[in-house]
C-alpha positions in Angstrom: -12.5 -13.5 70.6 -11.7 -9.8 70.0 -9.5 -9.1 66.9 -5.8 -8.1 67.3 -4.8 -4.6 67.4 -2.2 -4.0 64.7 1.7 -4.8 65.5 3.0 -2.6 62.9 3.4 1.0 63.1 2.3 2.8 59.9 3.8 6.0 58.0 1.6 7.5 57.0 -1.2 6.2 59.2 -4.4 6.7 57.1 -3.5 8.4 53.4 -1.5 7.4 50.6 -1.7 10.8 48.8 -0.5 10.6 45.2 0.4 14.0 43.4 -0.4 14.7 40.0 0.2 15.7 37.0 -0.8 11.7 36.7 0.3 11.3 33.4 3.4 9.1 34.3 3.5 6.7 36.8 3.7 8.5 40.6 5.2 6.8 43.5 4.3 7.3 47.2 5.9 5.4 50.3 4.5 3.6 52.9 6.5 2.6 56.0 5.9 -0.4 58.0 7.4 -0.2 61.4 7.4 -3.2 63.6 7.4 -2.3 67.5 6.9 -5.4 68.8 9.2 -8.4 70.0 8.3 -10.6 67.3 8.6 -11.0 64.0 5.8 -9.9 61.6 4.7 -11.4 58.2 2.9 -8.8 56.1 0.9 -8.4 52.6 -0.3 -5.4 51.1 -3.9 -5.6 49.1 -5.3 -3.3 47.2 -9.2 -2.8 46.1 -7.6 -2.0 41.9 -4.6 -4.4 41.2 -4.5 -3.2 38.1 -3.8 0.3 38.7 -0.8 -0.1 40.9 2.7 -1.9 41.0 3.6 -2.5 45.1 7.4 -3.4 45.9 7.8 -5.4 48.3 4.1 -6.6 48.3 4.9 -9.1 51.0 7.2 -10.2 53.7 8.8 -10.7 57.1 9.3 -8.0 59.2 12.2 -8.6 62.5 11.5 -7.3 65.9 12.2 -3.8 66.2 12.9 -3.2 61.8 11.0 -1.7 59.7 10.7 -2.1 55.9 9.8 0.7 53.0 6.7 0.4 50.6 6.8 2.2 47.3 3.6 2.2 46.1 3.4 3.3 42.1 0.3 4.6 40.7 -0.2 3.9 37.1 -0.9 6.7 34.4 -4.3 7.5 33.6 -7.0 10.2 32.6 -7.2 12.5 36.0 -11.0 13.6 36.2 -11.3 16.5 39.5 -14.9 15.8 39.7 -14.1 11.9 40.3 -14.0 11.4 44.2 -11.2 8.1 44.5 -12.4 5.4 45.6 -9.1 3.3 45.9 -8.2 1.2 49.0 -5.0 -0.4 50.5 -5.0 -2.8 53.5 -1.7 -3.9 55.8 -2.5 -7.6 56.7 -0.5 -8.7 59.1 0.2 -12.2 61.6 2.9 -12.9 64.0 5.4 -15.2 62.2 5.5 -18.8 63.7 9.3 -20.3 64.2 10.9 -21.6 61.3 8.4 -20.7 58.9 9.1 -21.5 55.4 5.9 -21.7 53.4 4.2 -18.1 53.2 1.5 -19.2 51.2 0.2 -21.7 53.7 1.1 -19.4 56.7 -1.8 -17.3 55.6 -4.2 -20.4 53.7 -4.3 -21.8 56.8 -4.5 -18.6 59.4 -7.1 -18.0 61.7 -9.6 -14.7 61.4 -8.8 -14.2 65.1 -4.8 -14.2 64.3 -4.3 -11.6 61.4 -4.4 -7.9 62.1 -5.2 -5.3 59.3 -4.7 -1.7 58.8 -6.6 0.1 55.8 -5.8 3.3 53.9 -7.2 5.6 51.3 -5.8 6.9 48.4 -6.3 10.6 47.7 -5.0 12.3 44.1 -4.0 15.7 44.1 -2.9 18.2 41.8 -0.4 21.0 41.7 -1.7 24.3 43.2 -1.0 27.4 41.3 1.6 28.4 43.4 3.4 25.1 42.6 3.5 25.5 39.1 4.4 29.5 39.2 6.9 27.9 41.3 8.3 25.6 38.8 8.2 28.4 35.9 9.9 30.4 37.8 12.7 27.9 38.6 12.5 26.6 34.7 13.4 30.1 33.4 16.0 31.0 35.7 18.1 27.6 35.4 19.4 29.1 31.9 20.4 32.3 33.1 22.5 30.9 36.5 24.0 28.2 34.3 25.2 30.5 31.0 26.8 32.6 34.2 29.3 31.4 36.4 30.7 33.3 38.8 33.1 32.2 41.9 31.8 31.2 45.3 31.7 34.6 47.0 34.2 35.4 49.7 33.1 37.1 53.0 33.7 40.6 51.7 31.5 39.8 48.5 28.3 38.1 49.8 28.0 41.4 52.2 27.9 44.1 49.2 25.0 42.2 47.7 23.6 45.3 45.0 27.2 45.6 43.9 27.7 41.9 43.3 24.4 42.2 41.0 25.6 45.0 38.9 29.0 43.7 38.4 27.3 40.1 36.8 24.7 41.9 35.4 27.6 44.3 33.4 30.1 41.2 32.4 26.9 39.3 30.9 26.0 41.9 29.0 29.2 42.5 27.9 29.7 38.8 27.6 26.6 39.0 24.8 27.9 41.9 22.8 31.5 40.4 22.2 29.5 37.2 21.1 27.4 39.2 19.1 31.0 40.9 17.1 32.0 37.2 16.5 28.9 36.3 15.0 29.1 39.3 13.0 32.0 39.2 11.7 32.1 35.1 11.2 29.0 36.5 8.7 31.1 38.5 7.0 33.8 36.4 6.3 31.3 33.8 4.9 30.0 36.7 2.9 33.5 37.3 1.4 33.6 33.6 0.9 30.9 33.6 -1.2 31.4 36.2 -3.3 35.1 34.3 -4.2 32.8 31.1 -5.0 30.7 32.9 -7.3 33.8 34.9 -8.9 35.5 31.7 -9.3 32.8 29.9 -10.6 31.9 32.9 -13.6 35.8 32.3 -14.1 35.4 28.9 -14.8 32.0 29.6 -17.3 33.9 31.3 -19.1 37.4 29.0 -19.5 34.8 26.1 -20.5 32.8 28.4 -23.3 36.2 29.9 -24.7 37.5 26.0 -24.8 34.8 25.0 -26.7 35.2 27.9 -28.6 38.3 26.9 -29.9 37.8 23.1 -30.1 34.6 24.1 -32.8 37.4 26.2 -34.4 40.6 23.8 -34.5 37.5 21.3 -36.0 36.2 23.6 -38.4 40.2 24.3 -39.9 41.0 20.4 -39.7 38.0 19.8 -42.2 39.2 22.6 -44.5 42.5 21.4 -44.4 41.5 18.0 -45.0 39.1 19.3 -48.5 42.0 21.6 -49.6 43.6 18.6 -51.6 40.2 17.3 -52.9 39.8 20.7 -55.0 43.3 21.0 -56.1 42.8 17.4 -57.5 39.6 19.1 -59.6 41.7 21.6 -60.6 44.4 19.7 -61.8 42.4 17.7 -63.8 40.4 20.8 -65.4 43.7 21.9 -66.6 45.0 18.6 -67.9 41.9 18.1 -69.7 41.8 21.7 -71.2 45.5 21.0 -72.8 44.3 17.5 -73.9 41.6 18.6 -75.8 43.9 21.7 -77.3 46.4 19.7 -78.6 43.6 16.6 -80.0 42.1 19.4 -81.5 
C-alpha cells in the first residue's frame, strides 16, 4: 500500500533558516496548516534533541486550524566552514474519534497510516549590509532621542532643508547653554572650595593659638603654685639669721 500524502500544509515547506549571530538562543516558526476535514495528530522530531527546545512538540490539529511552531536553536560555537546537517520531520496520522491516549495512538499506528514531512535546517549569518545597517540605526537612536521636536504640520514636512537647519541650530544651541551651566556649576564649586580650605587654615590656627594658651595658663598655675614654697625658705633664712644673732 502506497504511503499517505501529507494532510498538513507546511510554512515554510522545506527550510527552517536560523539567523545568527548564534550566541543566544534563535527562534524560527513553523506553521502547520491543516486543510483537510479531519482532525490531525502531529509530532515534531528532530535528528539533535539536544540542540533545540520545540513548543508545542505535539498535538491535535481541528479541520481547517492551524497551529504555530517555534522552534529555538540553542547557543553554540558557529563554524562557516561546517555544512549543517540538522533535520526536522512533521509526523502526522488522522486522529481516530474520541481519542484520549496519544502515546498509544502512535505505539500502535500503522506504517501505511502516518504521513511525514522533513525539513532542513540552514544557519546564516548577517550580511555586511545588515550590520552597517544596524550601526547606522545604533548611532542615530541617541541623536533623534536627545531631540524632540513636534509632529510636523503640513506646511513643515514640505520645507524639508529648512526644517533641518532650524533642529540642527536649536541643538546646537541647546549644547552651548549646557555647556555655560556646566561651567559655571564649576565655578561655584571652585569658590566652594577655596571657602573650605580658608575655613579650615582658620580653624589650624584657633586650635594652635588654644593650645598656646592652655601651655601658658599651665606654665603660670605651677609658678603660682611654687611662689609660697620659696617664701617659706625665705622666711625661715631670716628667722634663723636673727636666732643665731641674738644666741650669739
Amino acid at each position: 500500500m502506497s504511503k499517505l500524502d501529507q494532510a498538513l500544509v507546511l510554512e515554510p515547506p522545506s527550510d527552517l533558516k536560523f539567523k545568527g549571530p548564534f550566541t543566544d538562543v534563535v527562534t524560527t516558526n513553523l506553521k502547520l496548516k491543516n486543510t483537510s476535514d479531519r482532525r490531525v495528530c502531529f509530532k515534531v522530531k528532530t535528528t539533535a534533541p539536544r540542540r533545540y527546545c520545540v513548543r508545542p512538540n505535539s498535538g491535535v490539529i481541528e479541520a481547517g486550524a492551524a497551529v504555530n511552531i517555534s522552534v529555538m536553536l540553542q547557543p553554540f560555537d558557529y563554524d562557516p566552514n561546517e555544512k549543517s546537517k540538522h533535520k526536522f520531520m512533521v509526523q502526522t496520522i488522522f486522529a481516530p474519534p474520541n481519542v484520549t491516549d496519544m502515546d498509544s495512538l502512535w505505539k500502535d499506528a500503522k506504517p501505511e497510516d502516518l504521513m511525514d514531512s522533513k525539513l532542513r535546517c540552514i544557519f546564516e549569518l548577517p550580511s555586511e549590509n545588515d550590520k552597517m545597517n544596524d550601526v547606522d540605526v545604533s548611532k542615530s537612536a541617541p541623536v533623534m532621542n536627545s531631540v524632540k521636536t513636534e509632529p510636523p504640520s503640513p506646511t513643515t514636512a514640505a520645507a524639508g532643508p529648512a526644517t533641518t537647519t532650524m533642529t540642527t541650530a536649536s541643538a546646537s544651541s541647546l549644547d552651548d547653554s549646557e555647556m555655560k551651566k556646566l561651567l559655571e556649576k564649576c565655578k561655584r564649586l571652585q569658590s566652594d572650595m577655596s571657602k573650605m580650605a580658608e575655613e579650615n587654615r582658620h580653624l589650624k590656627d584657633d586650635s594652635a593659638r588654644i593650645r598656646k594658651m592652655a601651655r601658658s595658663d599651665h606654665m603660670s598655675a605651677n609658678s603660682a603654685a611654687s611662689l609660697p614654697s620659696l617664701l617659706v625658705v625665705i622666711a625661715a633664712i631670716f628667722i634663723g639669721f636673727f636666732l643665731g644673732k641674738f644666741i650669739l
